[in-house]
C-alpha positions in Angstrom: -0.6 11.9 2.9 0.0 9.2 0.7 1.7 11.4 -2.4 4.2 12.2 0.8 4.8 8.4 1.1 5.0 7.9 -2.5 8.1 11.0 -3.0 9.6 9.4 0.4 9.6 5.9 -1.5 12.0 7.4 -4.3 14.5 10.0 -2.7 15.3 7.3 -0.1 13.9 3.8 -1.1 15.5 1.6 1.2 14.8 3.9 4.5 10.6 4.1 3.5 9.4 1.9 5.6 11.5 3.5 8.7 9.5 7.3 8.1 6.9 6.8 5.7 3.3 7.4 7.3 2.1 9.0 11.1 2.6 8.0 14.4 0.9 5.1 16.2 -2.9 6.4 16.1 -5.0 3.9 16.0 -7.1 5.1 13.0 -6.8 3.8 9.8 -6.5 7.1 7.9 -3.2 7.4 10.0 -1.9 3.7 9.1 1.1 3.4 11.6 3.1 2.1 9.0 6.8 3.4 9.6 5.6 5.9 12.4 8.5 6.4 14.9 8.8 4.3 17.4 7.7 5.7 21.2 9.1 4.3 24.8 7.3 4.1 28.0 4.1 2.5 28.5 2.0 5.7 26.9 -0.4 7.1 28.3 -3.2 4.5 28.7 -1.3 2.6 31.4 -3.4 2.1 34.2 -1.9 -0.4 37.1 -3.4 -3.6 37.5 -5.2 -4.3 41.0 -3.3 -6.5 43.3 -5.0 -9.4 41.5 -4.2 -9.8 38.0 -7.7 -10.1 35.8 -7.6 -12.9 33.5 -7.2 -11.1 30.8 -4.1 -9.3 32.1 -2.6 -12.7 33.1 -3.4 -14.0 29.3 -1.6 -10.9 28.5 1.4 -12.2 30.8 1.6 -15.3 29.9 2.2 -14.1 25.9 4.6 -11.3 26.6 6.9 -13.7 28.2 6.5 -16.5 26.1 7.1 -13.8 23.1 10.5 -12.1 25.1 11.7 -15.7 25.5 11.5 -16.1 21.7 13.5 -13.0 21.0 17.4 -13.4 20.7 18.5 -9.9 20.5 17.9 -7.1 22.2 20.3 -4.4 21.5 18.0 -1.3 22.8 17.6 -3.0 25.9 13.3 -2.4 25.2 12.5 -5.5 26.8 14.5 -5.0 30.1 11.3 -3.2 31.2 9.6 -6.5 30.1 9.5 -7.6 34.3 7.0 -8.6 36.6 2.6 -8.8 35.9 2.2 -5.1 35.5 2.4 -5.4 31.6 0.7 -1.9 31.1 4.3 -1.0 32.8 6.2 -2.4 29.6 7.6 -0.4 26.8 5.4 -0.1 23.9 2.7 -1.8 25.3 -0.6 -0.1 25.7 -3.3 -0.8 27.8 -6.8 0.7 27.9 -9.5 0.5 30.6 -13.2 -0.8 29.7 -15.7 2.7 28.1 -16.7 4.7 31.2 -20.4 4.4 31.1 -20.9 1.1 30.2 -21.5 -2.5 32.2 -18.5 -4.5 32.6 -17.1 -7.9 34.4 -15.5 -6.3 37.2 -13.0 -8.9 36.6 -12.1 -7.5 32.8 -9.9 -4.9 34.1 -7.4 -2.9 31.9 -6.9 -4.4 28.5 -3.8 -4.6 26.1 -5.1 -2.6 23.0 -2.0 -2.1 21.9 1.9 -3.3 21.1 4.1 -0.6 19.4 7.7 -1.8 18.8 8.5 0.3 15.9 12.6 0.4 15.2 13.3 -1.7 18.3 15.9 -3.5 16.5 14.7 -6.6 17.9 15.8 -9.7 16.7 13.7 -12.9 16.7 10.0 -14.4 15.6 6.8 -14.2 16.3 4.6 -16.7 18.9 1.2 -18.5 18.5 0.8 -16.9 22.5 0.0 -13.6 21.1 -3.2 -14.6 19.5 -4.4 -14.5 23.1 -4.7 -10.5 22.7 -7.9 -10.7 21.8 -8.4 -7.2 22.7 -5.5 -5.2 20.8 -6.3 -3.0 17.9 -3.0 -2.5 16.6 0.1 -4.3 16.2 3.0 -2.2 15.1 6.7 -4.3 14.6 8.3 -1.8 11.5 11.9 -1.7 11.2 13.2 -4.9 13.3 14.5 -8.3 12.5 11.7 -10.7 13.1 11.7 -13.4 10.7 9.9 -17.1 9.8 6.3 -16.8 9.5 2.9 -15.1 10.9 1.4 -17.9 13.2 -1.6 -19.5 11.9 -3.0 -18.5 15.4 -3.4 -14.4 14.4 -7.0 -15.1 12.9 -7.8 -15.3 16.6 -6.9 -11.9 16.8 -10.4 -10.2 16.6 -9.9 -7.1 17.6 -6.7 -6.3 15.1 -7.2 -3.3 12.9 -3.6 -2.2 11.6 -1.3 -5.0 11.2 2.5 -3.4 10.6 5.5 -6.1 10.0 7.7 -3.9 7.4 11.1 -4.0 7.2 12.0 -6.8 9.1 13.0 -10.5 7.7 10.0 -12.2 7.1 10.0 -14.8 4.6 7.9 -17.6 2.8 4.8 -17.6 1.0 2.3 -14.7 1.3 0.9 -15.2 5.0 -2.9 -16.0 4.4 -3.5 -16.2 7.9 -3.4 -12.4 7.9 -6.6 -12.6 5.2 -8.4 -14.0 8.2 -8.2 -11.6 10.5 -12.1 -10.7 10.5 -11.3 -6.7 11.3 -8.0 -5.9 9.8 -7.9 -2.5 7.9 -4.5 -2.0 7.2 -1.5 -4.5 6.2 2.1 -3.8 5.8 4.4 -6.6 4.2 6.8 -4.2 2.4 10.7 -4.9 2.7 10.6 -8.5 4.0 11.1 -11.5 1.5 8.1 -12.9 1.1 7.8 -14.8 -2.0 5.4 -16.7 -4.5 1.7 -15.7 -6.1 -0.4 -13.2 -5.0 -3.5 -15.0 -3.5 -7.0 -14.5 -4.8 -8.2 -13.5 -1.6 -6.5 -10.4 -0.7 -8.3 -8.4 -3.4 -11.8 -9.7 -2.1 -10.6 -8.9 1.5 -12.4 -4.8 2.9 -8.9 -4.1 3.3 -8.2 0.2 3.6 -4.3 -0.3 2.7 -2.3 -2.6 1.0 1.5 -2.4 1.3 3.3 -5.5 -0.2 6.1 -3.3 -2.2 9.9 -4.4 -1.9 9.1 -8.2 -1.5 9.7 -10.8 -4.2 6.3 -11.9 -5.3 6.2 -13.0 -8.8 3.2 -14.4 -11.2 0.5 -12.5 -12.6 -1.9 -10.2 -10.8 -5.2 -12.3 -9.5 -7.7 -11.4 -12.1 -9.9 -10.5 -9.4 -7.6 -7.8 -8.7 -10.2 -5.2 -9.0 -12.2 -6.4 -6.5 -10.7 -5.1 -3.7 -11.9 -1.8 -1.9 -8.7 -0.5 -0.5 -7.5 3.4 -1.7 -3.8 2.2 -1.4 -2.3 -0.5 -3.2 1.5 -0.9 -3.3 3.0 -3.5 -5.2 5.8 -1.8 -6.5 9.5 -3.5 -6.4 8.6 -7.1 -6.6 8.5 -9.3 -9.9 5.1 -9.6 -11.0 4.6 -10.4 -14.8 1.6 -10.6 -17.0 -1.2 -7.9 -18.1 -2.8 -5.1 -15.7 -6.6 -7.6 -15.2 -9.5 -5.5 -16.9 -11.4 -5.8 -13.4 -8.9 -2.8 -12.6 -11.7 -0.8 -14.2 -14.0 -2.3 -11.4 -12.4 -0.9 -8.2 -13.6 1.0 -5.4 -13.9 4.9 -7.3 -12.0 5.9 -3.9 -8.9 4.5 -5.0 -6.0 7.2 -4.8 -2.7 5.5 -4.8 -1.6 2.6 -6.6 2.0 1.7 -7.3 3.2 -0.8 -10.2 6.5 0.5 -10.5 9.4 -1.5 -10.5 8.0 -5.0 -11.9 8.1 -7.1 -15.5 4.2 -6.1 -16.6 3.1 -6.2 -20.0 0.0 -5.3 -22.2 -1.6 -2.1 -22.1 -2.6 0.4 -19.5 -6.2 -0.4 -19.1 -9.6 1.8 -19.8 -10.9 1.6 -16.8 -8.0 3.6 -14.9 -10.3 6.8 -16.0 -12.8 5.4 -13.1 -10.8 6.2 -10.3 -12.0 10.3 -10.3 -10.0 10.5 -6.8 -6.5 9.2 -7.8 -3.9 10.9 -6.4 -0.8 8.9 -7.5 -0.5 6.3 -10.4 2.5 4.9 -11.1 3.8 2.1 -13.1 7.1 2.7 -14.6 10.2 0.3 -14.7 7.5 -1.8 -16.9 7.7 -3.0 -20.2 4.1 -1.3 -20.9 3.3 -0.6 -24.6 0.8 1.1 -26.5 -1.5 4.3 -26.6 -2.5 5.8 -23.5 -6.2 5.7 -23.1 -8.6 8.8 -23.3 -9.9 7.8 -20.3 -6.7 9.1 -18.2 -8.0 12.5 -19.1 -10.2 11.5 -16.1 -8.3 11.4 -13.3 -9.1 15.2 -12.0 -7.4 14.5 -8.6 -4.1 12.8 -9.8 -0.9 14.9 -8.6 1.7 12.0 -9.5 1.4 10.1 -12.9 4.5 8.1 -13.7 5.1 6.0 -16.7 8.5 6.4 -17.2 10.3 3.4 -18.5 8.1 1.4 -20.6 7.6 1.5 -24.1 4.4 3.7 -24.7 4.0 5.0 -28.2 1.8 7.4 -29.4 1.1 11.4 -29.1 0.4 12.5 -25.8 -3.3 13.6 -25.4 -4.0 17.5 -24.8 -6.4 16.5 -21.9 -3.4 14.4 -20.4 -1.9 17.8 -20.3 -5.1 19.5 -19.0 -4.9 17.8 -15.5 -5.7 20.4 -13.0 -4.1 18.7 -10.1 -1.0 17.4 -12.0 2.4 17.8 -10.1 4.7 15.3 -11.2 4.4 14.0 -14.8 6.8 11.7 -15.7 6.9 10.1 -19.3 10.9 9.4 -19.9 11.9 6.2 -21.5 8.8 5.7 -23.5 8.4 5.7 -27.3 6.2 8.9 -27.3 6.1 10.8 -30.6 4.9 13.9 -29.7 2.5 16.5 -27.9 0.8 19.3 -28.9 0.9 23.0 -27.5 -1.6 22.3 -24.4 1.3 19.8 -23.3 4.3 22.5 -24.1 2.1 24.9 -21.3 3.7 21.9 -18.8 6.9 23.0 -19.2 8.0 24.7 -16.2 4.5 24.7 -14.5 5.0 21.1 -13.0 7.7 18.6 -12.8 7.1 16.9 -16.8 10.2 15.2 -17.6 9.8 13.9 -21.4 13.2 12.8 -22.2 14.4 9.9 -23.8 11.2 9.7 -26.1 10.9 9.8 -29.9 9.7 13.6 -30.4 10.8 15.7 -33.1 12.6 18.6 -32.3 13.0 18.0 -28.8 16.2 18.2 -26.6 17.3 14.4 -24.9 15.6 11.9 -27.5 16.7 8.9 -28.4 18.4 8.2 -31.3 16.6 8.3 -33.8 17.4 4.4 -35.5 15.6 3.4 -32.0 12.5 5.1 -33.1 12.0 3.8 -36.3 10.3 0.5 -35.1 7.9 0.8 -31.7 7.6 -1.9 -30.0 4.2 -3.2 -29.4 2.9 -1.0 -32.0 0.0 -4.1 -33.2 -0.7 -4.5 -29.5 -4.8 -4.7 -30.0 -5.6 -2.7 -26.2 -9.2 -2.6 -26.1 -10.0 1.5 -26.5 -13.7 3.0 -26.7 -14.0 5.7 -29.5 -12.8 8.6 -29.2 -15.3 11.1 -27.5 -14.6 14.5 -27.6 -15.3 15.8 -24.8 -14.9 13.2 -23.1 -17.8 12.8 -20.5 -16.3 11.6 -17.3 -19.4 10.8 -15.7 -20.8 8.5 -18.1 -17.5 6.4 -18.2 -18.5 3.2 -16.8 -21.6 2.9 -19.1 -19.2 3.6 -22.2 -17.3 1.5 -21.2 -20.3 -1.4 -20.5 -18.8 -1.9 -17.2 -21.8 -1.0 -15.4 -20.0 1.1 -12.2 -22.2 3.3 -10.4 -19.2 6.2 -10.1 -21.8 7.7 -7.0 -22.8 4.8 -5.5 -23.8 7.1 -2.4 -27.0 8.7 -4.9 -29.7 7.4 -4.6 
């Protein structure tokens, strides 16, 4: 799951991308991202017939021009990189046409797939590759490929899953990747990619969005809430500037999205109470300020909410504490002044780490000269009267955003 991916992220942070995720299946709810790397030629590795099909000599043709472009090879994975039979090659897959169907007899086997996970390999990436037309997957995590993605990938029609963590990429974001018409999944984390965030990722029908432990900076896209993915992780890079309100306008199947570890600023907005399906929400190690919204009291599905390290003020809400699904709740480092008895229930029911606030009476506070003036404490954030209960299911028309929070009923 991704809450697994998200506790991985923080016991060992600069190992995530070598274990966080599952396997190389080719479906997106699986991901590849960080799944361990396999040898051989797997088990869809028919044998070419005696004369190669064009597609297989296209195939060829890349694979070589791709080994001559890498400069180190400690493994010795490539060694098996010899002669036409490329379904032979390690981490190379190769799948023959649907049984059933009418096909060129001259279309043959097919690469579908290149899985070089923790290879170690050093080098970069060729245009030749955008020739494998017919691969679904493309799985490089944990080597030491660096430069750029080749404008050439949009050619890539096929690609679902596009994995290039943890290896030495650099530059700005690589739009080219925005053009490939069938991706799912994308994984940038642990490079060094740098700059803006572009407009178009968010409007992109991208599944998963990994970007964490890079160094973009800027502000989020405003259109930020366009996007459709359930997992967005921008954590550990240096974006600045206010959460967008469109956040309130995101896919309702959103349940993981990371913040932490950047220089936002403004409140936390409304609209996070749409997202009934969150699982994880984290944005501490911000400089977040103001009163939590209502609206959190929402997120029924949530096991992770950290907003440690900000400077949040106010009580914390009783239907905060009321979460059913809540495992980790981490406030520490706020300016919090207080909670009330449903919150004190926490206490040795889930993980609720509180210190460092400004509550009365409670162990591991700050001092209290830190708490006589809370920051941001004229911050305007834009809240909806208080409601109580809260309705849930009318949030999107209280708020006059106009969601349809079932889009599925008629």
């Amino acid at each position: 799951s991704w809450v697994l991916a998200f506790l991985i992220f923080h016991i060992i942070p600069t190992d995530a991308a070598l274990v966080v995720g599952g396997g190389v299946g080719i479906g997106i709810g699986n991901a590849g991202g960080g799944g361990v790397w396999i040898g051989g030629g797997g088990t869809n590795s028919p044998t070419p017939s005696a004369s190669l099909t064009p597609k297989l000599n296209s195939a060829y043709t890349a694979l070589q021009a791709w080994k001559s472009a890498v400069t180190d090879d400690p493994l010795g994975i490539l060694a098996t990189w010899v002669g036409t039979n490329v379904c032979s090659y390690k981490g190379v897959f190769c799948t023959d046409p649907d049984e059933g169907t009418e096909v060129d007899t001259q279309t043959g086997p097919v690469v579908t797939g290149i899985d070089l996970n923790h290879a170690n390999l050093q080098g970069t990436l060729v245009k030749d590759l955008s020739t494998l037309t017919d691969m679904t997957l493309l799985h490089l995590n944990s080597n030491r490929f660096s430069g750029t993605v080749p404008d050439t990938f949009k050619d890539l029609s096929s690609l679902q899953e596009l994995d290039l963590s943890n290896n030495h990429f650099s530059g700005p974001f690589p739009l080219v990747t925005l053009y490939i018409p069938n991706l799912m999944y994308l994984d940038l984390r642990f490079n060094y990619f740098s700059g803006s965030l572009p407009e178009v990722l968010f409007n992109k029908k991208l599944d998963a969005i990994f970007l964490n432990n890079n160094q973009f900076e800027g502000q989020l896209p405003q259109n930020f809430g366009g996007s459709p993915a359930s997992v967005i992780n921008l954590a550990n890079n240096k974006l600045t500037g206010n959460i967008p309100a469109s956040f309130g306008f995101m896919s309702s199947k959103m349940k993981e999205v990371l913040f932490l570890n950047n220089q936002l600023t403004g409140c936390i907005p409304e609209g996070v109470g749409l997202f009934t399906e969150m699982q994880v929400f984290d944005v501490s190690f911000n400089s977040l300020m103001g009163h939590l919204p209502d609206t959190i009291s929402c997120l029924n599905e949530i096991e992770v909410l950290n907003l440690a390290h900000n400077k949040l003020s106010g009580e914390l809400p009783d239907l905060v504490c009321s979460l059913r699904s809540l495992v980790n709740l981490t406030l520490a480092y706020n300016f919090f002044s207080g909670f009330s008895q449903e919150c004190t229930k926490l206490v040795g029911n889930v993980d609720f780490d509180f210190s460092g606030n400004c509550i009365p009476g409670r162990d591991m506070q700050r001092p209290q000269p830190q708490c006589s003036e809370i920051p941001g404490s004229g911050l305007n954030c834009l809240r909806i009267p208080a409601v109580q209960p809260l309705v849930c299911g009318t949030l999107a028309d209280t708020l006059g955003l106009g969601v349809d929070l079932n889009p599925s009923t008629p």
